[in-house]
CHARMM-style PDB file with segment names, atoms N, HN, CA, C and O in Angstrom:
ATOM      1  N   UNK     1      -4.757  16.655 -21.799  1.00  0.00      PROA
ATOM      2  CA  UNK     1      -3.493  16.071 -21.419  1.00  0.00      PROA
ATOM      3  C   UNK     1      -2.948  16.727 -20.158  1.00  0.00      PROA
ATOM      4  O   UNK     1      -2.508  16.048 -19.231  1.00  0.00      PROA
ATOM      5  N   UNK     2      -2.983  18.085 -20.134  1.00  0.00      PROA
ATOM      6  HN  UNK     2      -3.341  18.637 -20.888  1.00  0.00      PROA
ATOM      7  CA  UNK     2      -2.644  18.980 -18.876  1.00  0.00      PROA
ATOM      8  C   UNK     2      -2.919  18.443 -17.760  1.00  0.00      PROA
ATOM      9  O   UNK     2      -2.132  18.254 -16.833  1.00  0.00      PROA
ATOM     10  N   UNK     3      -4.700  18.023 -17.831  1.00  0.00      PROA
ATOM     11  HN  UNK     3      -5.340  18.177 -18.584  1.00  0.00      PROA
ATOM     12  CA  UNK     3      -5.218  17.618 -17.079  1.00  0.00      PROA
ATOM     13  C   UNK     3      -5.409  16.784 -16.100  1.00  0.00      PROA
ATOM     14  O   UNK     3      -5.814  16.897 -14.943  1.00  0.00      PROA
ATOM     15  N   UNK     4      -4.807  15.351 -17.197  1.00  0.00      PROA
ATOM     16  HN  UNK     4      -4.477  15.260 -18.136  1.00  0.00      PROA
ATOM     17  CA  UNK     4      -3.812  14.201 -16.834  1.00  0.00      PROA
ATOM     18  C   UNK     4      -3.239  14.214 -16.045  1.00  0.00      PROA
ATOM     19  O   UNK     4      -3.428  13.623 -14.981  1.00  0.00      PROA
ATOM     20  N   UNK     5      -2.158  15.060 -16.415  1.00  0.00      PROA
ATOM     21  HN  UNK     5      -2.004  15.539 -17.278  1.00  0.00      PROA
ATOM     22  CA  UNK     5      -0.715  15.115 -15.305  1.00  0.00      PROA
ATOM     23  C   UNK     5      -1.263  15.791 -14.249  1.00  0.00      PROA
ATOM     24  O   UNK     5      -0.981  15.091 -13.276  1.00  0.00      PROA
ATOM     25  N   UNK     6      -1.936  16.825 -13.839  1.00  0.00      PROA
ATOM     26  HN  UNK     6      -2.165  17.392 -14.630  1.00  0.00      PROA
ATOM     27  CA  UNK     6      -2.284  17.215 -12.722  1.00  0.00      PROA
ATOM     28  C   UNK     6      -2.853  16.470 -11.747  1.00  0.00      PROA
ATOM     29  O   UNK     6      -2.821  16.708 -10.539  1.00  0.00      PROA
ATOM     30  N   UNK     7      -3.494  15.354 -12.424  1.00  0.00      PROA
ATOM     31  HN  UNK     7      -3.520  15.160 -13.405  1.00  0.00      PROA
ATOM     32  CA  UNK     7      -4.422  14.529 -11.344  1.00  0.00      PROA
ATOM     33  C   UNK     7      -3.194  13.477 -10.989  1.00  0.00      PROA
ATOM     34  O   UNK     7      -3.163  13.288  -9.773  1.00  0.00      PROA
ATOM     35  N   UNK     8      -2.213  12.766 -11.671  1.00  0.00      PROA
ATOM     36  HN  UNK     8      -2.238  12.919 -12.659  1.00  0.00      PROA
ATOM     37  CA  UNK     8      -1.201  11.959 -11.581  1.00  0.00      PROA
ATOM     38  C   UNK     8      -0.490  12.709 -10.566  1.00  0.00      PROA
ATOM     39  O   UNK     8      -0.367  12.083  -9.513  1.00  0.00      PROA
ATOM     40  N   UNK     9       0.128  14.139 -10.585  1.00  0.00      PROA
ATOM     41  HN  UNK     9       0.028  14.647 -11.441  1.00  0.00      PROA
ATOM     42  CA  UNK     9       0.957  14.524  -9.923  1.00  0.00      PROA
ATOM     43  C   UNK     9       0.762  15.722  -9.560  1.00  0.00      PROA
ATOM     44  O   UNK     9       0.368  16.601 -10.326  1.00  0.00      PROA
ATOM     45  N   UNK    10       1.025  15.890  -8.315  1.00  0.00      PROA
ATOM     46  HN  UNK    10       1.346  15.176  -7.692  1.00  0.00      PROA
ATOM     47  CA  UNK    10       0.930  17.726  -7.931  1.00  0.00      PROA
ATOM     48  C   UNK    10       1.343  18.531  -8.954  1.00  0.00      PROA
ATOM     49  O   UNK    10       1.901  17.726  -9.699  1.00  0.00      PROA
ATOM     50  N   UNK    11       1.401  19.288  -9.313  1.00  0.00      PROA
ATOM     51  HN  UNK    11       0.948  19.942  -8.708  1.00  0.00      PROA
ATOM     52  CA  UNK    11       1.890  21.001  -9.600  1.00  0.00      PROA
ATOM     53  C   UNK    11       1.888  21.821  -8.837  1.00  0.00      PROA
ATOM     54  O   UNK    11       0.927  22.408  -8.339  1.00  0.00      PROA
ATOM     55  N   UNK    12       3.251  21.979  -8.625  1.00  0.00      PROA
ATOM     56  HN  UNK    12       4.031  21.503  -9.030  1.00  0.00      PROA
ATOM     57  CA  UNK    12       3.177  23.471  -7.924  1.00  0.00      PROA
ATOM     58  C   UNK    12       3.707  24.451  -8.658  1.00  0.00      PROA
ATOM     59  O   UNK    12       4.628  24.419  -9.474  1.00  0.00      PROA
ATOM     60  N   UNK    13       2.777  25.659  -8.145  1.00  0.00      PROA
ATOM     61  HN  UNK    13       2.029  25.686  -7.482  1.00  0.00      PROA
ATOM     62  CA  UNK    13       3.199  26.793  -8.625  1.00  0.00      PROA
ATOM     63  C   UNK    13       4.837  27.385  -8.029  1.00  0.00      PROA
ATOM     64  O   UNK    13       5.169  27.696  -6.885  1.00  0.00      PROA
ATOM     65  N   UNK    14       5.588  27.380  -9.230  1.00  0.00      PROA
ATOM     66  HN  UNK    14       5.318  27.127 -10.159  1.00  0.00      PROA
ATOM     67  CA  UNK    14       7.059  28.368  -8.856  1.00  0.00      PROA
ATOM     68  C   UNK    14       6.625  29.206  -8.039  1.00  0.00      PROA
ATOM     69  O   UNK    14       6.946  28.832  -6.911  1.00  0.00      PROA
ATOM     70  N   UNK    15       5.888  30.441  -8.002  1.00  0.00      PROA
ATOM     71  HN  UNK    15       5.627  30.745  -8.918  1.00  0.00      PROA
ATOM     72  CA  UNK    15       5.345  31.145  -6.406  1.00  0.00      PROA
ATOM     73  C   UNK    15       4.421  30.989  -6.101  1.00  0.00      PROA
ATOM     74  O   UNK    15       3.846  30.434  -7.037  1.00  0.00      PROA
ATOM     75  N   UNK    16       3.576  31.155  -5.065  1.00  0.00      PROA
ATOM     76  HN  UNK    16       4.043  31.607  -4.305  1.00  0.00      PROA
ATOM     77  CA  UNK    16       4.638  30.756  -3.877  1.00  0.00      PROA
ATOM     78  C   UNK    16       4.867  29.619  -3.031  1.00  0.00      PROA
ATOM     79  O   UNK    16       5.232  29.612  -1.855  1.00  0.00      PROA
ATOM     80  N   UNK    17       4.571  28.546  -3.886  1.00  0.00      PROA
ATOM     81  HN  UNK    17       4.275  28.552  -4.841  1.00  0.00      PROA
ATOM     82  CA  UNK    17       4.547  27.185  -3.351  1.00  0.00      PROA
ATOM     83  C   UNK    17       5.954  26.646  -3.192  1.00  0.00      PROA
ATOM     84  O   UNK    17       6.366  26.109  -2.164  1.00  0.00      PROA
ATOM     85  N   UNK    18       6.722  26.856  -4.403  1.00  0.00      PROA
ATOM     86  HN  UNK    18       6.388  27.292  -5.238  1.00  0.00      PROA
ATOM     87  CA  UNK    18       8.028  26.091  -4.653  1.00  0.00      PROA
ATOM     88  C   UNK    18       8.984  26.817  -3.810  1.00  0.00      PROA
ATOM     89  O   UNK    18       9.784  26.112  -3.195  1.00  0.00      PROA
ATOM     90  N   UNK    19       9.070  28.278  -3.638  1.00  0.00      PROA
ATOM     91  HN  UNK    19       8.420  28.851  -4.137  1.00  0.00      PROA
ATOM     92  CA  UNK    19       9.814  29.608  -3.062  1.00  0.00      PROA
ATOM     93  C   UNK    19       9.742  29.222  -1.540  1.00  0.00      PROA
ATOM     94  O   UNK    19      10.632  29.214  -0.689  1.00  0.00      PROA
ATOM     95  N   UNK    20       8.084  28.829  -1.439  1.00  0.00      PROA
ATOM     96  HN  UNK    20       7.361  28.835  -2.130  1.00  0.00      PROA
ATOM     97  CA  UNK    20       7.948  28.765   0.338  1.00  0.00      PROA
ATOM     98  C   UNK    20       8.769  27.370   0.607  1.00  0.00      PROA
ATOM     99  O   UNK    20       9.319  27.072   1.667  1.00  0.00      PROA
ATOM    100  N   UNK    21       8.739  26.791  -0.272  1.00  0.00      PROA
ATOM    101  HN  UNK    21       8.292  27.033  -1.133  1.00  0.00      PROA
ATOM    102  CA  UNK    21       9.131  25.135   0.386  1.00  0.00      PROA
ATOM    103  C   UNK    21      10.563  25.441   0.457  1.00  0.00      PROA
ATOM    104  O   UNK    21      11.146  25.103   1.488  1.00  0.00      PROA
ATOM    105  N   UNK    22      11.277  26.074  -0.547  1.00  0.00      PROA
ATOM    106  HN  UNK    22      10.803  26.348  -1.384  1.00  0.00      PROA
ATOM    107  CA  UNK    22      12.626  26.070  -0.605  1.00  0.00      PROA
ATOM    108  C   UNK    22      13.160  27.726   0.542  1.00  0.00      PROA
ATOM    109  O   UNK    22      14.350  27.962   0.753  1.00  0.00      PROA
ATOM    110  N   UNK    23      12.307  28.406   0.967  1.00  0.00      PROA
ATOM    111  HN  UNK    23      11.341  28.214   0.795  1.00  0.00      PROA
ATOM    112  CA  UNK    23      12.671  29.076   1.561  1.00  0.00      PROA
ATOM    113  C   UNK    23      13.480  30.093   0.783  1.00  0.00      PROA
ATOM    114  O   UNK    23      14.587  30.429   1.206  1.00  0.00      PROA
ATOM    115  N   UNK    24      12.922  30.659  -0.468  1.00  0.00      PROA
ATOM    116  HN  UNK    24      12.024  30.386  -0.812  1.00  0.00      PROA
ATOM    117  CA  UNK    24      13.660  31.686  -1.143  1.00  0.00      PROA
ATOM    118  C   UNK    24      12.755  32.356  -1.427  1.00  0.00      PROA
ATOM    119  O   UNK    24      11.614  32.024  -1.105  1.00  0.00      PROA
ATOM    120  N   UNK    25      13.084  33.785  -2.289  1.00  0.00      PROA
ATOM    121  HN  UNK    25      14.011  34.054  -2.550  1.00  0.00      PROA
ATOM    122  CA  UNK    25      12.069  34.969  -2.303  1.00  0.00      PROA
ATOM    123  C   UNK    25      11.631  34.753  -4.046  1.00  0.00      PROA
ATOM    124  O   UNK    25      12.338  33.974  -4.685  1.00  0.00      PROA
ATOM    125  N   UNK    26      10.721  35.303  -4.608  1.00  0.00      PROA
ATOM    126  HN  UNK    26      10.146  35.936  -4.089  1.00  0.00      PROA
ATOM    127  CA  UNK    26      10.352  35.472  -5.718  1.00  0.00      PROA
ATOM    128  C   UNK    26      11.112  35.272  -6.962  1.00  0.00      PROA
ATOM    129  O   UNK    26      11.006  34.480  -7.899  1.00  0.00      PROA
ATOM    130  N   UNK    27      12.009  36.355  -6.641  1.00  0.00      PROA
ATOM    131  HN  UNK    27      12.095  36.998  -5.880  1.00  0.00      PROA
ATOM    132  CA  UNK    27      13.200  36.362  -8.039  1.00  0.00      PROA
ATOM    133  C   UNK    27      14.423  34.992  -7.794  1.00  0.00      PROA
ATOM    134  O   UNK    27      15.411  34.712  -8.474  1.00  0.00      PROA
ATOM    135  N   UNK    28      14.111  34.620  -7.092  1.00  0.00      PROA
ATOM    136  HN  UNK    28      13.309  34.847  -6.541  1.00  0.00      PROA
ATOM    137  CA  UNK    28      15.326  33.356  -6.734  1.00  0.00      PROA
ATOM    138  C   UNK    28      14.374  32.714  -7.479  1.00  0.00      PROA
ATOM    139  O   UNK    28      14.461  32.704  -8.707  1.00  0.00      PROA
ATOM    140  N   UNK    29      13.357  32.106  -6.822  1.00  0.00      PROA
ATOM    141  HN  UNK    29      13.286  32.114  -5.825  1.00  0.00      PROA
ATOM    142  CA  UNK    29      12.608  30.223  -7.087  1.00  0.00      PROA
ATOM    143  C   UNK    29      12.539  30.537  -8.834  1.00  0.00      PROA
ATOM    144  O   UNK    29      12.495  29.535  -9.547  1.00  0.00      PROA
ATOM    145  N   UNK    30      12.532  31.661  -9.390  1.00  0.00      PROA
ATOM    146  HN  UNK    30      12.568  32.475  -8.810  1.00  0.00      PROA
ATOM    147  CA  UNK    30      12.050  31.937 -11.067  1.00  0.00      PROA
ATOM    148  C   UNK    30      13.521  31.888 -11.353  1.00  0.00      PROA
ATOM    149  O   UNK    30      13.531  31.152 -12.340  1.00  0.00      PROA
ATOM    150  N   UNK    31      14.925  32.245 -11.082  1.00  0.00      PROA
ATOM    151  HN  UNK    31      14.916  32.843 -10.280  1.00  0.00      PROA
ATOM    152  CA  UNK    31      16.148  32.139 -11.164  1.00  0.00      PROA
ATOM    153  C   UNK    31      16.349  30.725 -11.619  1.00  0.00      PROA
ATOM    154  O   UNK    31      16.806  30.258 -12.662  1.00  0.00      PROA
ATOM    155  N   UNK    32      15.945  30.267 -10.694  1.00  0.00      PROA
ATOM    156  HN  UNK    32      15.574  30.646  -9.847  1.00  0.00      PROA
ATOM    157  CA  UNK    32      16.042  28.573 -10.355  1.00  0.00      PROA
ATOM    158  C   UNK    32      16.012  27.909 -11.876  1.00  0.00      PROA
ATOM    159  O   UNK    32      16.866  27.279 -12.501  1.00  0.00      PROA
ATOM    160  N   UNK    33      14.455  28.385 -12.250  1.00  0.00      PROA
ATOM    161  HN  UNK    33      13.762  28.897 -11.743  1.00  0.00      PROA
ATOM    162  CA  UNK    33      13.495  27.562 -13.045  1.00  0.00      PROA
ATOM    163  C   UNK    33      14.467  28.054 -14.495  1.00  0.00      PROA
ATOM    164  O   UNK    33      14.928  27.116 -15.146  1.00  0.00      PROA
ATOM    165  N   UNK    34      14.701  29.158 -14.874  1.00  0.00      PROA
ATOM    166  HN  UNK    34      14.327  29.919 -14.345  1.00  0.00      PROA
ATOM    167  CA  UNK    34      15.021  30.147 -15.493  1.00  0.00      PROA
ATOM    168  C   UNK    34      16.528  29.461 -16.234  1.00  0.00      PROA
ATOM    169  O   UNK    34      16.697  29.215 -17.428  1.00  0.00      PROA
ATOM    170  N   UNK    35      17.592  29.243 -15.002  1.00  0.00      PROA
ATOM    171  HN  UNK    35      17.455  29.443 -14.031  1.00  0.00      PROA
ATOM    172  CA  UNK    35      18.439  28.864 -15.232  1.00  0.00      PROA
ATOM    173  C   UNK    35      18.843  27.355 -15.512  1.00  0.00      PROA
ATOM    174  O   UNK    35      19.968  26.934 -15.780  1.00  0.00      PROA
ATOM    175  N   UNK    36      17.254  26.397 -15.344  1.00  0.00      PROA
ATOM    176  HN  UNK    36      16.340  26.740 -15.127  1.00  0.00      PROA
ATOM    177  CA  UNK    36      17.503  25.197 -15.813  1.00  0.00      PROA
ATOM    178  C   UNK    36      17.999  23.887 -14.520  1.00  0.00      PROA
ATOM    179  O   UNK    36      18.320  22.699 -14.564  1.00  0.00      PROA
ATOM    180  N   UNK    37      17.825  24.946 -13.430  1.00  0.00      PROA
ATOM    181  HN  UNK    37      17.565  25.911 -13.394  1.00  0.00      PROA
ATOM    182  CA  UNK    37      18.602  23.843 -12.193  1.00  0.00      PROA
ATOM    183  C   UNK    37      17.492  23.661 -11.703  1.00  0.00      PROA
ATOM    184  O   UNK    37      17.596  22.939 -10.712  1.00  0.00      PROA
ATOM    185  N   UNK    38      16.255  24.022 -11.948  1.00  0.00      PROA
ATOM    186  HN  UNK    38      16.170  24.609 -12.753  1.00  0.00      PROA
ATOM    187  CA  UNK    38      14.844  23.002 -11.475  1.00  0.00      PROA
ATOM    188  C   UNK    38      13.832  23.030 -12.772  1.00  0.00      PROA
ATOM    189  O   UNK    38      13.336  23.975 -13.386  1.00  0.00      PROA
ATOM    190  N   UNK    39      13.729  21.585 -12.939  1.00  0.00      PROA
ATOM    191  HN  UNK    39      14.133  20.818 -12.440  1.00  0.00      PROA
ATOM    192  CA  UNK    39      12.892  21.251 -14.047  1.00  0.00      PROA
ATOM    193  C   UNK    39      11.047  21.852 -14.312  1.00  0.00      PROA
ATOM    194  O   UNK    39      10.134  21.723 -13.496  1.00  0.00      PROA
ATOM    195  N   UNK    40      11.002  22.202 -15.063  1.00  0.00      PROA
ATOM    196  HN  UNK    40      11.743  22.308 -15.726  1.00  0.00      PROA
ATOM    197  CA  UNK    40       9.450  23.136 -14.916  1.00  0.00      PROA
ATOM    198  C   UNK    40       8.876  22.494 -15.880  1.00  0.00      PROA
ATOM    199  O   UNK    40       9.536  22.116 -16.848  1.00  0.00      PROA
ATOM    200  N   UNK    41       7.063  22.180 -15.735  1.00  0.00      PROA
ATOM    201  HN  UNK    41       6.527  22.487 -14.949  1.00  0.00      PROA
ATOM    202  CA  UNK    41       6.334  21.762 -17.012  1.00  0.00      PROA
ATOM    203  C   UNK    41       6.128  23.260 -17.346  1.00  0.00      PROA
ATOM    204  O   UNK    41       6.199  24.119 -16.467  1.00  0.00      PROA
ATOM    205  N   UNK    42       5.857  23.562 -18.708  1.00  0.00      PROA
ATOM    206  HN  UNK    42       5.800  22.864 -19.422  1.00  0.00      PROA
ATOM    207  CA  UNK    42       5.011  24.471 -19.096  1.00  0.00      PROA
ATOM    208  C   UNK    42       3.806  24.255 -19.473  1.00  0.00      PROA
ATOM    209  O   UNK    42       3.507  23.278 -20.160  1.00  0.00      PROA
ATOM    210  N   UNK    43       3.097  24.997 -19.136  1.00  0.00      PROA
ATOM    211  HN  UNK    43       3.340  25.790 -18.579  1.00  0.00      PROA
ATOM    212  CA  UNK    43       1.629  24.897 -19.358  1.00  0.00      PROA
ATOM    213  C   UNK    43       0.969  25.560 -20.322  1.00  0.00      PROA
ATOM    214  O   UNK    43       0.416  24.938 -21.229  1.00  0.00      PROA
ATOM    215  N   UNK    44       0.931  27.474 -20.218  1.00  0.00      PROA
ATOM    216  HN  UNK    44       1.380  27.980 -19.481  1.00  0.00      PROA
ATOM    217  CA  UNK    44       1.265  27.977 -21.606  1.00  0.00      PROA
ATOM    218  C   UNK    44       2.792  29.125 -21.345  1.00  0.00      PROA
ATOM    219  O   UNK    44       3.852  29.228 -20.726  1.00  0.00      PROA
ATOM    220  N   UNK    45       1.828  29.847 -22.422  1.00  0.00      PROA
ATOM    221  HN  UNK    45       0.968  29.763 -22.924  1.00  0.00      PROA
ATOM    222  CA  UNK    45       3.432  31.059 -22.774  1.00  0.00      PROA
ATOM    223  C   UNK    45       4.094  31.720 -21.410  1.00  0.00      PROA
ATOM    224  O   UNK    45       5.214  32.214 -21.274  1.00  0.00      PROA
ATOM    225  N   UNK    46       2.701  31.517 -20.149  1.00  0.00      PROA
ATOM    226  HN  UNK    46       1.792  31.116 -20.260  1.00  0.00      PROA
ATOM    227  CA  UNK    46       3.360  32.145 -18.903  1.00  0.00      PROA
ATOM    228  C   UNK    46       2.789  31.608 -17.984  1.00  0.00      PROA
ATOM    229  O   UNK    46       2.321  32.339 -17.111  1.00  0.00      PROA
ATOM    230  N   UNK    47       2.639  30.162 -17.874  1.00  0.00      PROA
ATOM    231  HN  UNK    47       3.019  29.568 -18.583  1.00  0.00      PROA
ATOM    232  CA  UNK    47       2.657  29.596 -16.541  1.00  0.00      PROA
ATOM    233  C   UNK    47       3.649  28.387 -16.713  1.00  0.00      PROA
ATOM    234  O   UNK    47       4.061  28.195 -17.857  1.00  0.00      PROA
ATOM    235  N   UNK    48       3.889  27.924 -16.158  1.00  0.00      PROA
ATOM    236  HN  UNK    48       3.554  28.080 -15.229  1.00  0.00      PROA
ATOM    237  CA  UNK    48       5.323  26.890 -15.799  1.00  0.00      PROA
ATOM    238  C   UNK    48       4.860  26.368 -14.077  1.00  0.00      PROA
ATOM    239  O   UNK    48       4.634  27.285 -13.288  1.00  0.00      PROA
ATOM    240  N   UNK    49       4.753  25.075 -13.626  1.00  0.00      PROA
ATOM    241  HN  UNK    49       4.937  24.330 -14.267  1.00  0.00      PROA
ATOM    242  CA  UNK    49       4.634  24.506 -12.647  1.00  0.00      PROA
ATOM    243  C   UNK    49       5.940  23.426 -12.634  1.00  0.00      PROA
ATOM    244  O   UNK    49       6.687  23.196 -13.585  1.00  0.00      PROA
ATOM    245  N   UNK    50       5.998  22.826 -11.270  1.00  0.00      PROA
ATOM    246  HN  UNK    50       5.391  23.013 -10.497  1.00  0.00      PROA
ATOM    247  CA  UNK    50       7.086  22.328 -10.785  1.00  0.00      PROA
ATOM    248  C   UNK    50       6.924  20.839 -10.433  1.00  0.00      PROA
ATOM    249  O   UNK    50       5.785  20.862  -9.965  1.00  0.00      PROA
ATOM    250  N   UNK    51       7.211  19.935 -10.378  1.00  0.00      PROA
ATOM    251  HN  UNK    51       8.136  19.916 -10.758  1.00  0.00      PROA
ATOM    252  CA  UNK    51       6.848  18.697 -10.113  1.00  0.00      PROA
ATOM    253  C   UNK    51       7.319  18.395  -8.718  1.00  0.00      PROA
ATOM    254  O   UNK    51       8.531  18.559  -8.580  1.00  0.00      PROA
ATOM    255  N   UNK    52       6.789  18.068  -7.845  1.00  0.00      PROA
ATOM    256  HN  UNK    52       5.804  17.934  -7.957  1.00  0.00      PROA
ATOM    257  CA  UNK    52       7.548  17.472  -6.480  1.00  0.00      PROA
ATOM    258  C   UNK    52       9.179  16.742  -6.829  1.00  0.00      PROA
ATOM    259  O   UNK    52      10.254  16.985  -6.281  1.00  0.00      PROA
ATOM    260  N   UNK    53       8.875  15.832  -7.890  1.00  0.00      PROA
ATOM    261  HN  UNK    53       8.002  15.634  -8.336  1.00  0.00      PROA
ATOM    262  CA  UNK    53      10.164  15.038  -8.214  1.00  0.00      PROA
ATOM    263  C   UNK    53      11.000  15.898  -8.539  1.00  0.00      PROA
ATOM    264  O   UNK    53      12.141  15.635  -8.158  1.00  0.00      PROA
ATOM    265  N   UNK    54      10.822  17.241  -9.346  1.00  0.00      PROA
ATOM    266  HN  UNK    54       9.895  17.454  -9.655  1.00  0.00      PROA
ATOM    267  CA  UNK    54      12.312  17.740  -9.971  1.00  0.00      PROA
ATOM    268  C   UNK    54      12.643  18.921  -8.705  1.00  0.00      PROA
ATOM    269  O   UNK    54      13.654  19.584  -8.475  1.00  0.00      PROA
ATOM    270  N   UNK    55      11.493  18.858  -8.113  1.00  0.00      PROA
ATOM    271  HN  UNK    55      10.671  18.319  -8.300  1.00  0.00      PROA
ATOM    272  CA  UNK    55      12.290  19.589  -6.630  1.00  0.00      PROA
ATOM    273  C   UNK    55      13.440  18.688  -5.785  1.00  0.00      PROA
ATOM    274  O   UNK    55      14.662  18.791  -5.680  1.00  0.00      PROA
ATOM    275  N   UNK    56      12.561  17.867  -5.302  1.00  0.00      PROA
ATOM    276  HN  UNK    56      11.568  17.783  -5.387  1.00  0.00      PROA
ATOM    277  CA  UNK    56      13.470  16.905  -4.345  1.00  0.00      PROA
ATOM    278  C   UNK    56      14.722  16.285  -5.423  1.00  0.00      PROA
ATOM    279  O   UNK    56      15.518  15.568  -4.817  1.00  0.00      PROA
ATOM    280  N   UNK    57      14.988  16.434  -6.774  1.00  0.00      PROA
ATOM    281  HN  UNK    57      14.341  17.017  -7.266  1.00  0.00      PROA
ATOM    282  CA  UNK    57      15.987  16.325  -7.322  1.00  0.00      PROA
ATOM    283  C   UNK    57      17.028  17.274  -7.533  1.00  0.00      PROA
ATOM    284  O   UNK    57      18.216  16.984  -7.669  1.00  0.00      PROA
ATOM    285  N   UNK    58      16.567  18.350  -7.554  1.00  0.00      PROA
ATOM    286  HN  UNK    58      15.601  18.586  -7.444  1.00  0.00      PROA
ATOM    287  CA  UNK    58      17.217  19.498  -7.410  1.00  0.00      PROA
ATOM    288  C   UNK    58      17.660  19.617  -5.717  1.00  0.00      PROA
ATOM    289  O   UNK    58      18.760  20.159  -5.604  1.00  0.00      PROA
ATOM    290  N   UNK    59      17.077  19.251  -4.482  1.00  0.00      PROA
ATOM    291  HN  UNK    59      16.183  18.811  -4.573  1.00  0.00      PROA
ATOM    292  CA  UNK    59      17.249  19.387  -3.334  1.00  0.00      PROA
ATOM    293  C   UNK    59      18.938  18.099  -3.273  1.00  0.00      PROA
ATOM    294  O   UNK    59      20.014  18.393  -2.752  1.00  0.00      PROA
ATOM    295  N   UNK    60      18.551  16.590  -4.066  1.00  0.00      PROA
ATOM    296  HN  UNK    60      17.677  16.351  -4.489  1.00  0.00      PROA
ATOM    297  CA  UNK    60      19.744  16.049  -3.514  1.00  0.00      PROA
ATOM    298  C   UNK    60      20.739  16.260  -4.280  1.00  0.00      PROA
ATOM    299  O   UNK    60      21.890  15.867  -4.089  1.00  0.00      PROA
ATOM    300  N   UNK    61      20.396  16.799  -5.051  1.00  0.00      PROA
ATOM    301  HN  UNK    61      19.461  17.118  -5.207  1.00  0.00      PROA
ATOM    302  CA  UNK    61      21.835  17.797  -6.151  1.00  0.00      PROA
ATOM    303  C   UNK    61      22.857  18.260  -4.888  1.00  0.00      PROA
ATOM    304  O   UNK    61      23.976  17.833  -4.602  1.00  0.00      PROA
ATOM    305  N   UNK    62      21.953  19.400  -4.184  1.00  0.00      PROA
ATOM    306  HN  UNK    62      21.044  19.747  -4.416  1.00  0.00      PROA
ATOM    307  CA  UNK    62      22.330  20.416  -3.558  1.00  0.00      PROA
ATOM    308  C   UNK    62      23.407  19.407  -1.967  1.00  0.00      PROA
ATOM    309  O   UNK    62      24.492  19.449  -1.388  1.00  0.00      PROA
ATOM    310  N   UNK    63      22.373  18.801  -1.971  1.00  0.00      PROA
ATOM    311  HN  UNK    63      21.491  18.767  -2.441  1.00  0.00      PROA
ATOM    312  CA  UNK    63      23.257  17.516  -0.439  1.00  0.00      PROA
ATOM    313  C   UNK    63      24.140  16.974  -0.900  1.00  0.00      PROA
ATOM    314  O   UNK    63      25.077  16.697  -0.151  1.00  0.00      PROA
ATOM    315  N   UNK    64      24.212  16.578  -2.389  1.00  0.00      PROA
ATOM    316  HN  UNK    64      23.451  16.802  -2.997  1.00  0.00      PROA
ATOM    317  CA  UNK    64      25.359  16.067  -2.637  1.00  0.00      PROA
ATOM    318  C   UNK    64      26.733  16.679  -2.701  1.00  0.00      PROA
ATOM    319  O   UNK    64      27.796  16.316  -2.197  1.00  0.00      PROA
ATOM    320  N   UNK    65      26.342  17.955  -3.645  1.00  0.00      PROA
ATOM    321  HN  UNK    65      25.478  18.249  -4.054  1.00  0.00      PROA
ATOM    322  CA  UNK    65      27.967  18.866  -3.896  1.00  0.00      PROA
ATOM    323  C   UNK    65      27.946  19.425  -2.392  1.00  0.00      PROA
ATOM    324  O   UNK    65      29.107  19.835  -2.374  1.00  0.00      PROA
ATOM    325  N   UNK    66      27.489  19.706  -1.226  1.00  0.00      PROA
ATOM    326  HN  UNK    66      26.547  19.373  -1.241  1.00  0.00      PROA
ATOM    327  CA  UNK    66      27.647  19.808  -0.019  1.00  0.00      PROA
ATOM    328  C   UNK    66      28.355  18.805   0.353  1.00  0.00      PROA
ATOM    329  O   UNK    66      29.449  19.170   0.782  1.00  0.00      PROA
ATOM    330  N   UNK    67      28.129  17.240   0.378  1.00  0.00      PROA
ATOM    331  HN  UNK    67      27.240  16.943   0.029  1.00  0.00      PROA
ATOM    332  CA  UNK    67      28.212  16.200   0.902  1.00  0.00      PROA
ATOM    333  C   UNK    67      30.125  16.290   0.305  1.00  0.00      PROA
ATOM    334  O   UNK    67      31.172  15.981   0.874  1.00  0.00      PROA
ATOM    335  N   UNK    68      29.831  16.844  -1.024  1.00  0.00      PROA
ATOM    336  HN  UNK    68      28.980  17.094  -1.487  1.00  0.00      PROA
ATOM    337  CA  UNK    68      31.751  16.198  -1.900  1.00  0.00      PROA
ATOM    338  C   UNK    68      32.527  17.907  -1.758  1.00  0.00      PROA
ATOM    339  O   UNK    68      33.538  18.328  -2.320  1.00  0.00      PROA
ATOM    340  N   UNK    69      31.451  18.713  -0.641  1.00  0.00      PROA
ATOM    341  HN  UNK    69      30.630  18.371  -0.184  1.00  0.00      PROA
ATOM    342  CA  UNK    69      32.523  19.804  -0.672  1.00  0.00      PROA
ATOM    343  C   UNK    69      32.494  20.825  -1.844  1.00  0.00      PROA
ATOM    344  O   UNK    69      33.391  21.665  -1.922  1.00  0.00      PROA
ATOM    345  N   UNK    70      31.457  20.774  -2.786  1.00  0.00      PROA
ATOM    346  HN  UNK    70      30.729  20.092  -2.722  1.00  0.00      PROA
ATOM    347  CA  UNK    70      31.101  21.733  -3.751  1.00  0.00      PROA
ATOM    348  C   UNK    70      30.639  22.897  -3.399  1.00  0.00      PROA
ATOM    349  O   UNK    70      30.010  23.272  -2.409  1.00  0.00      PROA
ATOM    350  N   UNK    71      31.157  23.598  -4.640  1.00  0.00      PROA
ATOM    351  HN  UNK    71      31.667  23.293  -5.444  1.00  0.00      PROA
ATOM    352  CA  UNK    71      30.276  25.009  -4.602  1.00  0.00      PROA
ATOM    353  C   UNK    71      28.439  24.794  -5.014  1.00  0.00      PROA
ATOM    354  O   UNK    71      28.162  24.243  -6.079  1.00  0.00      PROA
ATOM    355  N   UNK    72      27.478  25.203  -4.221  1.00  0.00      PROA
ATOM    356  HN  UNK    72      27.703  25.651  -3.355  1.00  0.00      PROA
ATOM    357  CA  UNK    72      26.660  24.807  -4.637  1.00  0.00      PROA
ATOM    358  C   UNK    72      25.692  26.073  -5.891  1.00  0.00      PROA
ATOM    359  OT1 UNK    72      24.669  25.706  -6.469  1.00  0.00      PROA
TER     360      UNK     72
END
């Protein structure tokens, strides 16, 4: 099934794929994931990958409360 989704959709690794794209350091992009404001598959007890989609969803989160003047 893992397998599946990988061929359907990228995975990226939280480091240093997701960190480099978003331009943050280690303990941030795992912050991120950690705190629920970017969606992660898990894979097992200690890997977790990122979907392109729940990035760029998490990215127009961020344009939006910018856009209405939020704290982001």
């Amino acid at each position: 099934m893992v397998q599946e989704l990988m061929r359907m959709q990228e995975l990226m690794r939280i480091w240093p794929t997701m960190g480099q794209r978003l331009d943050v350091g280690r303990a941030k992009a795992y912050e991120l994931v950690k705190s629920g404001q970017i969606k992660a598959v898990k894979l097992s007890d200690k890997s977790y990958r990122v979907t392109p989609a729940a990035l760029q969803e998490y990215v127009e989160r961020l344009e939006a409360e910018a856009e209405n003047g939020d704290a982001a």
